[in-house]
C-alpha positions in Angstrom: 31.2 -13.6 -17.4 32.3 -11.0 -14.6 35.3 -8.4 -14.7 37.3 -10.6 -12.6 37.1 -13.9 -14.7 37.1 -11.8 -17.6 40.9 -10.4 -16.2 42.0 -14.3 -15.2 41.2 -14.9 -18.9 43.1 -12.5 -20.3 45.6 -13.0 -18.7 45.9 -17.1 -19.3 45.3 -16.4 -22.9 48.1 -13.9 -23.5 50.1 -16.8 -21.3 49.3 -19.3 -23.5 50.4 -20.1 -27.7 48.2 -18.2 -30.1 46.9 -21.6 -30.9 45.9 -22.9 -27.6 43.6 -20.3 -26.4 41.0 -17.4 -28.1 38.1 -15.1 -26.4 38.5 -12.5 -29.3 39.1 -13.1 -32.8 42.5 -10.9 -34.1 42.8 -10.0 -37.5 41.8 -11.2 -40.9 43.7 -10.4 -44.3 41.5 -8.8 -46.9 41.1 -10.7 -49.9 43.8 -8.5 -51.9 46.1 -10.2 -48.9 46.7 -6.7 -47.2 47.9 -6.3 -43.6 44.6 -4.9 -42.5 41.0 -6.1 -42.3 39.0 -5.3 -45.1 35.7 -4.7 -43.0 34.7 -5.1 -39.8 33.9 -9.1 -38.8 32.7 -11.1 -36.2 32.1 -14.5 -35.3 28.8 -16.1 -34.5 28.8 -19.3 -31.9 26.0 -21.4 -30.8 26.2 -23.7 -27.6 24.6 -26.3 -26.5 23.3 -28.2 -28.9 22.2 -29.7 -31.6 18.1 -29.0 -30.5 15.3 -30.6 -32.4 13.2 -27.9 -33.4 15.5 -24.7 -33.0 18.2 -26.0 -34.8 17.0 -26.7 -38.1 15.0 -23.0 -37.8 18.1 -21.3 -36.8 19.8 -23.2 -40.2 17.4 -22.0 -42.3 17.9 -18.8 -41.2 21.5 -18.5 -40.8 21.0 -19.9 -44.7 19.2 -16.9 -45.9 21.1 -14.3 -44.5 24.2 -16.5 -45.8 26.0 -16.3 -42.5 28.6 -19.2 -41.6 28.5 -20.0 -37.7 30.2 -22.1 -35.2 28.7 -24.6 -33.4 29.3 -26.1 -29.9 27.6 -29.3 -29.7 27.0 -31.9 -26.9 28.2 -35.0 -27.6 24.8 -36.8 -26.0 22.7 -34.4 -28.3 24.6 -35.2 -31.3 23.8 -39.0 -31.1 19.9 -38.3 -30.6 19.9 -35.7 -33.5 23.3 -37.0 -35.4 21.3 -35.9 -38.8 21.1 -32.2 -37.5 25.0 -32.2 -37.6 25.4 -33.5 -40.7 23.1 -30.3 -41.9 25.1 -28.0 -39.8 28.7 -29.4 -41.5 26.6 -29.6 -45.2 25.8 -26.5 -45.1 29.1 -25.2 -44.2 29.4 -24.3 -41.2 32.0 -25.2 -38.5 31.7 -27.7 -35.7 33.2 -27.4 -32.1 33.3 -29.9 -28.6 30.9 -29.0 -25.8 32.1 -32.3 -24.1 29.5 -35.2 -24.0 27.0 -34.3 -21.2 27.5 -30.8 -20.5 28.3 -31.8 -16.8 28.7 -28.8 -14.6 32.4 -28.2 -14.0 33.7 -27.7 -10.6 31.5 -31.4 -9.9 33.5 -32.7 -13.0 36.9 -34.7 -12.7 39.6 -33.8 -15.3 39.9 -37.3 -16.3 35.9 -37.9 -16.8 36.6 -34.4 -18.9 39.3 -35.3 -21.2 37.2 -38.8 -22.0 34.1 -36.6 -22.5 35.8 -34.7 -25.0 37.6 -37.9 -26.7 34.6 -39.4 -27.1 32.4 -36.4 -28.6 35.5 -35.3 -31.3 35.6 -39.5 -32.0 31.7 -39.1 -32.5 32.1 -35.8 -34.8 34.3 -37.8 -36.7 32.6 -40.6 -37.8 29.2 -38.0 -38.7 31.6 -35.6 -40.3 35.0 -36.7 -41.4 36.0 -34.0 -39.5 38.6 -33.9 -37.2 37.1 -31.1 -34.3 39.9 -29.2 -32.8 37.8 -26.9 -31.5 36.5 -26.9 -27.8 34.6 -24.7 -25.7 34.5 -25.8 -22.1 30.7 -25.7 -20.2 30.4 -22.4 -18.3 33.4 -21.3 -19.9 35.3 -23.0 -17.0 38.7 -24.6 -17.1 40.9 -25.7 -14.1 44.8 -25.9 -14.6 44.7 -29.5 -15.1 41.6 -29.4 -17.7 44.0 -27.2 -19.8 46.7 -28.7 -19.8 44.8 -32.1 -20.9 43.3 -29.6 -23.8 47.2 -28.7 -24.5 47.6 -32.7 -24.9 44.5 -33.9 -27.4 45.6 -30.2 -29.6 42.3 -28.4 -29.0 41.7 -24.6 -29.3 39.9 -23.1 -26.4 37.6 -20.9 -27.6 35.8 -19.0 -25.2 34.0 -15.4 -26.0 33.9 -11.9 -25.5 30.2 -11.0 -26.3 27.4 -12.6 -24.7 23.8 -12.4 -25.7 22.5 -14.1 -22.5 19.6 -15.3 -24.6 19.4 -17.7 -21.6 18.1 -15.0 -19.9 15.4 -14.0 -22.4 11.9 -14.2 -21.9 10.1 -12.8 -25.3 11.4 -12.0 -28.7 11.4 -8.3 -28.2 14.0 -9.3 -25.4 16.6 -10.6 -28.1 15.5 -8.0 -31.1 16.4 -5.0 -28.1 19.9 -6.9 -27.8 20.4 -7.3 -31.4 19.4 -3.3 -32.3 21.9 -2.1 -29.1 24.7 -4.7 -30.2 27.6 -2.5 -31.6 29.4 -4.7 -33.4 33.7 -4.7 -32.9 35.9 -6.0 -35.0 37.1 -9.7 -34.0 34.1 -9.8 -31.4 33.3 -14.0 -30.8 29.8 -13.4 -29.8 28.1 -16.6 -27.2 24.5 -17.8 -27.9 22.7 -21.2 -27.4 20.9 -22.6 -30.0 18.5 -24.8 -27.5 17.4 -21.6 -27.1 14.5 -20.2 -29.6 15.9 -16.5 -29.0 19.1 -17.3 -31.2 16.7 -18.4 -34.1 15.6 -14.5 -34.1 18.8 -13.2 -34.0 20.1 -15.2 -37.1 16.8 -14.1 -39.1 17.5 -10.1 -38.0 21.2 -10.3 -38.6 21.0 -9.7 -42.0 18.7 -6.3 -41.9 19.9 -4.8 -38.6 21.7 -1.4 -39.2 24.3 -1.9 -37.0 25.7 -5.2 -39.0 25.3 -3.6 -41.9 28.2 -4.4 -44.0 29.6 -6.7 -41.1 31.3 -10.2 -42.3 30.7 -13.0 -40.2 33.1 -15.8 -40.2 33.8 -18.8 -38.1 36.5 -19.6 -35.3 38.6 -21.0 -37.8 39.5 -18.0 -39.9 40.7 -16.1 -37.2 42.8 -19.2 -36.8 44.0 -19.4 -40.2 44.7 -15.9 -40.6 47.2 -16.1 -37.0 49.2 -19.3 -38.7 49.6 -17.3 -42.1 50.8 -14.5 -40.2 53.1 -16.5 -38.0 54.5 -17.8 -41.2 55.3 -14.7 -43.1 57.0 -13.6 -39.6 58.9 -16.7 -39.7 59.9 -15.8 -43.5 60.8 -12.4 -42.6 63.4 -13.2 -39.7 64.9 -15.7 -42.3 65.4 -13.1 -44.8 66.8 -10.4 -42.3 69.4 -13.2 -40.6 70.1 -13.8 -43.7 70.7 -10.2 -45.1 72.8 -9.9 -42.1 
């Protein structure tokens, strides 16, 4: 994603409510409830699938390095593989739209979207007993009118500010020399695909890499949860001031 879309999303996000839009996650309360984060975290999200044969070796992995990821999953994939999602919600991890066919979006009509969408979170349902309120559009790519239908059905945009570009990759060394120079930020939402065999070494190294040494990973929703809390308590707190008053 270049500087310029980078700006335009920015800018949309900070126009739109906390809820309805997130590229970077914000802060999370330390487990004594504090104000601050307690340690550095990040979130981990895999588009694109659910794949056969990378999948299940990215799970595994993901498993012994005890790291909770997001998903993105294609709604067309998910009924070929619909046992792979059930894995991926099992073993707790969290489960976003990709819409149903992955259709390149400037050919895609914001009606033939919003039924895309429908129809995978309807799908995620009845696997899950979930309801998905998560959604990350293909490319990263939303019109005016795709968001406002997102506004409608209550779905979180989440889009990213890392990106591995294992897309790009052509050997393993490729994604171990991303994985050594990542510097990990506080609140990153770091992009990878996990059709893609690259991802599956990036979930193994996680867990032994220096530089996410002490990192916690943690899925879209926390950063989520920890925006509502704080909107509470600032809700409590103008109560109590008014009422002081």
């Amino acid at each position: 994603m270049g500087q310029f879309r980078q700006l335009v999303k920015r800018s949309i996000e900070t126009a739109l409510p906390e809820q309805a839009m997130l590229s970077r996650g914000r802060r999370l309360r330390s487990n004594a409830g504090a104000d601050r984060p307690s340690r550095c975290a990040i979130s981990l999200t895999f588009d694109d699938g659910p794949h056969p044969e990378f999948t299940p070796q990215l799970l595994d992995n993901l498993a012994t390095a005890d790291i909770k990821g997001t998903f993105f999953i294609v709604g067309e994939k998910v009924e070929q593989h619909p046992d792979i999602v059930k894995r991926i919600a099992d073993e707790g991890h969290e489960i976003g739209n990709h819409t149903w066919t992955h259709s390149e979006p400037r050919q895609t009509s914001t009606r033939k979207f919003r039924d895309e969408v429908a129809r995978t979170n309807e799908l995620i349902f009845e696997l899950t007993g979930q309801d998905c309120r998560l959604m990350r559009p293909p490319k990263g790519e939303l019109s005016p009118g795709k968001i406002l239908t997102l506004l409608k059905l209550r779905q979180t945009i989440v889009l990213w500010n890392q990106d591995s570009r294992d897309y790009r990759m052509e050997s393993w060394s490729d994604m171990e020399t991303w994985c050594q120079h990542f510097i990990p930020e506080h609140g990153d939402i770091v992009l990878m695909h996990d059709n893609h065999r690259f991802a599956v070494t990036a979930a193994a190294l996680a867990g032994s890499l220096p530089n996410l040494s002490g990192v916690k990973f943690c899925r879209i929703s926390d950063w989520l949860r920890d925006a509502r809390r704080n909107n509470s308590k600032n809700l409590t707190s103008g109560r109590q001031s008014s009422c002081s008053g």
